[in-house]
VMD Tcl script that builds the backbone (N, CA, C; Angstrom):
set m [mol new atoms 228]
animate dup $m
set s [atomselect $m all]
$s set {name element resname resid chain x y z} {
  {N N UNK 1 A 58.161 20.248 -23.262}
  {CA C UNK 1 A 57.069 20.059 -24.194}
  {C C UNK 1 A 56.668 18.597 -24.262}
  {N N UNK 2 A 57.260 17.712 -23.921}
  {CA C UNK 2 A 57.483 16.610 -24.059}
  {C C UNK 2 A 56.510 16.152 -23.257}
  {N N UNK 3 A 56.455 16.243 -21.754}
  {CA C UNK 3 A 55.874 15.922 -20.674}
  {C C UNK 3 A 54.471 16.890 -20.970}
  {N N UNK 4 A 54.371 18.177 -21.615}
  {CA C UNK 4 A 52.920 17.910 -22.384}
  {C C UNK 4 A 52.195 17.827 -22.732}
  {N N UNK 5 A 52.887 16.531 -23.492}
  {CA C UNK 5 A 52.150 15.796 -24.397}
  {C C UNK 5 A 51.942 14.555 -23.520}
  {N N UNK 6 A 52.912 14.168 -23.198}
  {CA C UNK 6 A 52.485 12.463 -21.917}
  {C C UNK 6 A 51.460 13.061 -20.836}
  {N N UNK 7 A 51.482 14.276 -20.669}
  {CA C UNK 7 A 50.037 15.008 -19.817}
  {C C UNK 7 A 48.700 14.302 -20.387}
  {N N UNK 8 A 48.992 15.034 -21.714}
  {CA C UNK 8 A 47.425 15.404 -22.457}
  {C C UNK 8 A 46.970 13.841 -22.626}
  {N N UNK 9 A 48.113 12.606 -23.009}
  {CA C UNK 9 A 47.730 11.174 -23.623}
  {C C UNK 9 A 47.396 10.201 -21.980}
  {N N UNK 10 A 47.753 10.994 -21.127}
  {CA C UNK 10 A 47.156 10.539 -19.516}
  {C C UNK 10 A 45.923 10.449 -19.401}
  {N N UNK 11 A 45.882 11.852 -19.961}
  {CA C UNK 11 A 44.450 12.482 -19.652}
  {C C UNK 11 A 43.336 12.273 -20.770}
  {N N UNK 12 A 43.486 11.864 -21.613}
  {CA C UNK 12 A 43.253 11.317 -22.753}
  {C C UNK 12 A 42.093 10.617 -22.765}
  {N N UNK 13 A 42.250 9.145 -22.066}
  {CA C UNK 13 A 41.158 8.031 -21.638}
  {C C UNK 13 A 40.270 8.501 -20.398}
  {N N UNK 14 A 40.834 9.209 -19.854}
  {CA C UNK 14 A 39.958 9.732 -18.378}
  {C C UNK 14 A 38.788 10.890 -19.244}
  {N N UNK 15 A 39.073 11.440 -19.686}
  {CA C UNK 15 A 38.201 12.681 -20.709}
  {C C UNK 15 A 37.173 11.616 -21.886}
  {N N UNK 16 A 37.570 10.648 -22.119}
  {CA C UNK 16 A 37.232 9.790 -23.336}
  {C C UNK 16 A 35.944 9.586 -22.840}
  {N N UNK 17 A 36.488 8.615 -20.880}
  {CA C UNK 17 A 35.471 7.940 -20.635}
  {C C UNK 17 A 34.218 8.529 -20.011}
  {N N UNK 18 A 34.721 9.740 -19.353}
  {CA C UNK 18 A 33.712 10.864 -19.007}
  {C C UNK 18 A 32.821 11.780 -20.081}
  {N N UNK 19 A 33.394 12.110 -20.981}
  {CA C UNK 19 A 32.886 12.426 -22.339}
  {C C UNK 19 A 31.766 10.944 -22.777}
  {N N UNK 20 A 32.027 10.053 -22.737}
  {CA C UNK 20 A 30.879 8.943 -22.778}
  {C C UNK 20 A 30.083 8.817 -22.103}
  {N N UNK 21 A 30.213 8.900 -21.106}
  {CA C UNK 21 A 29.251 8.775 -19.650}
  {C C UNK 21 A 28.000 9.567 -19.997}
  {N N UNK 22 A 29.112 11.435 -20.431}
  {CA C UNK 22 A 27.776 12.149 -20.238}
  {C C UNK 22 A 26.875 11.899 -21.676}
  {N N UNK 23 A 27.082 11.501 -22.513}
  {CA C UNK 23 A 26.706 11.176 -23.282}
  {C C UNK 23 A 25.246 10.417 -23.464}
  {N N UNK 24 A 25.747 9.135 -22.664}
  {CA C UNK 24 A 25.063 8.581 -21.979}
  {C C UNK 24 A 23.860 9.043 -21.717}
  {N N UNK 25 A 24.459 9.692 -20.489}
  {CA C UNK 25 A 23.475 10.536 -19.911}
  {C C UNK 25 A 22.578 11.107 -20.600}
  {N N UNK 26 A 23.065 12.358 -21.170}
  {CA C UNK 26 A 22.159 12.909 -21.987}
  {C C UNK 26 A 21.143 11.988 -22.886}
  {N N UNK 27 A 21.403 10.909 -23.451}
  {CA C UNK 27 A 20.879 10.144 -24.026}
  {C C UNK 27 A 19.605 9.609 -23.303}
  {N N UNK 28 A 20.045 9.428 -22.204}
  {CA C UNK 28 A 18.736 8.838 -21.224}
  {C C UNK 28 A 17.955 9.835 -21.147}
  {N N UNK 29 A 18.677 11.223 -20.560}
  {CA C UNK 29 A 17.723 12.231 -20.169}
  {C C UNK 29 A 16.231 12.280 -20.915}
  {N N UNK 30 A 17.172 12.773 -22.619}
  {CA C UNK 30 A 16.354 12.980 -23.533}
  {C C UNK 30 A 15.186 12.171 -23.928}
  {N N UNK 31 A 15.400 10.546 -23.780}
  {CA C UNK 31 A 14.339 9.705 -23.807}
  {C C UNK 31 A 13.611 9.880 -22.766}
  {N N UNK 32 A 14.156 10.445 -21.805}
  {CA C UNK 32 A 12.853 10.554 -20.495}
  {C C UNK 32 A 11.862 11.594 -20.692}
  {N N UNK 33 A 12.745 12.689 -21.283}
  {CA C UNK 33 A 11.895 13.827 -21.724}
  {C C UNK 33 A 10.659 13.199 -22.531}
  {N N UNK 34 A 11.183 13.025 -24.144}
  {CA C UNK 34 A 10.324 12.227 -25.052}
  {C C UNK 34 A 9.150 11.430 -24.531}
  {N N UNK 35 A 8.996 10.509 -23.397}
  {CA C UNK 35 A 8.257 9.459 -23.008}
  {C C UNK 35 A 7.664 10.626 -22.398}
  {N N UNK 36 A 8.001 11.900 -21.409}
  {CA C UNK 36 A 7.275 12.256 -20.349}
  {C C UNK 36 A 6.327 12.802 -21.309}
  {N N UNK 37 A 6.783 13.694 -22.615}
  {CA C UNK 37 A 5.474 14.456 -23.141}
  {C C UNK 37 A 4.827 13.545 -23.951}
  {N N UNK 38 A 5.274 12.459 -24.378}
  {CA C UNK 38 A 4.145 11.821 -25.034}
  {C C UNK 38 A 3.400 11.564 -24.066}
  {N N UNK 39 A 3.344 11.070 -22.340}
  {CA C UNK 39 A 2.718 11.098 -21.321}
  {C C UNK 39 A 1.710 12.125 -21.362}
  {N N UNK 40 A 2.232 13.189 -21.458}
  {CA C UNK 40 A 1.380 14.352 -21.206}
  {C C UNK 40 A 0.244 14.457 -22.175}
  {N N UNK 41 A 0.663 14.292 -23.716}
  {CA C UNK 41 A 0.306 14.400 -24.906}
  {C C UNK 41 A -1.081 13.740 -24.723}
  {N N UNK 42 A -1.127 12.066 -24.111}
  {CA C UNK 42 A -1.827 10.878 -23.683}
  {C C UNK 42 A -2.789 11.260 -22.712}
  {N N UNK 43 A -2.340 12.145 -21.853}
  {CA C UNK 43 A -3.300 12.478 -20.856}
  {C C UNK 43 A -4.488 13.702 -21.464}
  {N N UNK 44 A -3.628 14.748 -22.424}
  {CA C UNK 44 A -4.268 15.730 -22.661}
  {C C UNK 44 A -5.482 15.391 -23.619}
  {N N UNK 45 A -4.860 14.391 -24.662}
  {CA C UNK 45 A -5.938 13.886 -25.181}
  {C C UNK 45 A -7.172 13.300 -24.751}
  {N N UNK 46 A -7.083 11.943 -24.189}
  {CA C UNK 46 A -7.901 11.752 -22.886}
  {C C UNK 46 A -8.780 12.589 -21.974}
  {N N UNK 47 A -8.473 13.891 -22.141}
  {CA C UNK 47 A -8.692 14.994 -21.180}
  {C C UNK 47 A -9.785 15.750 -21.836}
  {N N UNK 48 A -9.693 15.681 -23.352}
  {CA C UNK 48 A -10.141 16.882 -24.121}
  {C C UNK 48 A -11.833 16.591 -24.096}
  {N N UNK 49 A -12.311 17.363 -24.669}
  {CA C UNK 49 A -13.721 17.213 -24.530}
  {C C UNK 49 A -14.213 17.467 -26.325}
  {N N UNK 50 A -14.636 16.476 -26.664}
  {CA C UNK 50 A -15.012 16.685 -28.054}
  {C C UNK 50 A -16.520 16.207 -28.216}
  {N N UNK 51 A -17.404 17.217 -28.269}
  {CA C UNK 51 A -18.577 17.028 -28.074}
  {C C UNK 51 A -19.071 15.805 -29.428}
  {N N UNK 52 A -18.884 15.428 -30.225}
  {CA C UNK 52 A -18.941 14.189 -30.990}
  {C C UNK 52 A -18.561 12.867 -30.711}
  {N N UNK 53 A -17.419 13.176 -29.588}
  {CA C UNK 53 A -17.729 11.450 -28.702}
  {C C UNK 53 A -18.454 11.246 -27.643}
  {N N UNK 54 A -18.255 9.867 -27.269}
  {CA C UNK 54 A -19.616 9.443 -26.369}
  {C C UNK 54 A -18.502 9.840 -24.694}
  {N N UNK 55 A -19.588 10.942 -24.016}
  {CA C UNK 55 A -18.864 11.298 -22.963}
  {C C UNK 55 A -18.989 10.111 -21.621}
  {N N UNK 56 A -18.715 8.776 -21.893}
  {CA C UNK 56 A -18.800 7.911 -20.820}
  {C C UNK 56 A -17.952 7.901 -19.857}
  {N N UNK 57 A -16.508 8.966 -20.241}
  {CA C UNK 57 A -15.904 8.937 -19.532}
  {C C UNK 57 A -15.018 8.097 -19.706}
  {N N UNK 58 A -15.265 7.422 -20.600}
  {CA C UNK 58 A -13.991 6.300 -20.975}
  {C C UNK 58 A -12.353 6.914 -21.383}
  {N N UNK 59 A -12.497 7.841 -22.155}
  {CA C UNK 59 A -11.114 8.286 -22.430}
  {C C UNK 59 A -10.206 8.632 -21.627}
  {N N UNK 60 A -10.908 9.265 -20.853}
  {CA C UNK 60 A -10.231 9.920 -19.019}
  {C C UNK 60 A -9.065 8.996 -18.964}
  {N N UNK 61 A -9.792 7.726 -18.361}
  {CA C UNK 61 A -9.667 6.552 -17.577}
  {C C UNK 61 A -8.627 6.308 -18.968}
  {N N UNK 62 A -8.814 5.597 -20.536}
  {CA C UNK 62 A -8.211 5.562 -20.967}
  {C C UNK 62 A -6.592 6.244 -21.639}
  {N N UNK 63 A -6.678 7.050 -21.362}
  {CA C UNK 63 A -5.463 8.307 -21.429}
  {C C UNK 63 A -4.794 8.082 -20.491}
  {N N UNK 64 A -5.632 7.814 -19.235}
  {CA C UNK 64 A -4.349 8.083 -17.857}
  {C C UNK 64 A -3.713 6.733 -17.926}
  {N N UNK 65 A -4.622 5.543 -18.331}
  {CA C UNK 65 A -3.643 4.123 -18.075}
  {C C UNK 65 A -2.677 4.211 -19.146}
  {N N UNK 66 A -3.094 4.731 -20.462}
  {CA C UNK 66 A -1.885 4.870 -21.972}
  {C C UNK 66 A -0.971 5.475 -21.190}
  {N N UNK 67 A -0.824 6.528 -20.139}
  {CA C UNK 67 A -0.088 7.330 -19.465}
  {C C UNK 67 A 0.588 6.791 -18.702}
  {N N UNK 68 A 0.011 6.114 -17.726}
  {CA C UNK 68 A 0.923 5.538 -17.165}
  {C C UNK 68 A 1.409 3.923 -17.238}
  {N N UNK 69 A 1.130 3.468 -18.643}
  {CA C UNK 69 A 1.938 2.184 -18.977}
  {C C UNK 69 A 3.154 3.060 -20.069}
  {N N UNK 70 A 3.336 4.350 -20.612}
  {CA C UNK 70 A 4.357 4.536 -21.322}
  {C C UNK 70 A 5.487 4.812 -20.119}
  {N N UNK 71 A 4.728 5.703 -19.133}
  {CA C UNK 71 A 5.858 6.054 -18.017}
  {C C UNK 71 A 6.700 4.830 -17.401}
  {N N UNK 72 A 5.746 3.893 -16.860}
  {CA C UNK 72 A 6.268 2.439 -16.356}
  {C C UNK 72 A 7.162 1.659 -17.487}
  {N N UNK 73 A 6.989 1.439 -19.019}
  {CA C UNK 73 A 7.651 0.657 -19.955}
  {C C UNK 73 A 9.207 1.418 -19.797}
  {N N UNK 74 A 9.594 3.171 -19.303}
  {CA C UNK 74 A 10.675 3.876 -19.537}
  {C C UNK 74 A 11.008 3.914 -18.013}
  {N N UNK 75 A 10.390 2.854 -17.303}
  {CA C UNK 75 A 11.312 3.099 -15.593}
  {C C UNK 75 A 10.931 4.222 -15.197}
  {N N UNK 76 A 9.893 5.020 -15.459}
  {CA C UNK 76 A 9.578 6.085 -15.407}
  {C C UNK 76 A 8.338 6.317 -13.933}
}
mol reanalyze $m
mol bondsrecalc $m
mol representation Tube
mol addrep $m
C-alpha cells in the first residue's frame, strides 16, 4: 500500500502539469472562438442591408477591415 501511495505522489506533478497545460489550452481555444464570432458578428453587420443607410458601400469595406484587425490583434 505503501508504494501506492509513492505511485500516486510521482504521478502527482506530471498530472498537475498536464492538467495546466490543457487548461491553458482550452483557455486559448475559447478566446479564439470568442474573437472568431465577434469576426463574424463584424462582417455580418457590415453585410446587412438596412435600407435607411447610405448604401455607398462603405460598411462592406468597413466590417471586413473591423474583421480582420480583431482576427490579426488575436494571432488570428
Amino acid at each position: 500500500m505503501c508504494s501506492h501511495h509513492s505511485h500516486e505522489s510521482a504521478d502527482g506533478p506530471g498530472r498537475d502539469a498536464q492538467a495546466g497545460r490543457s487548461e491553458e489550452r482550452l483557455h486559448r481555444l475559447e478566446t479564439q472562438v470568442q474573437t472568431l464570432a465577434e469576426a463574424v458578428r463584424t462582417l455580418a453587420q457590415g453585410l446587412e442591408k438596412i435600407p435607411t443607410q447610405d448604401p455607398s458601400g462603405e460598411e462592406p469595406a468597413r466590417g471586413a477591415r473591423m474583421a480582420h484587425e480583431l482576427l490579426l490583434s488575436q494571432g488570428l
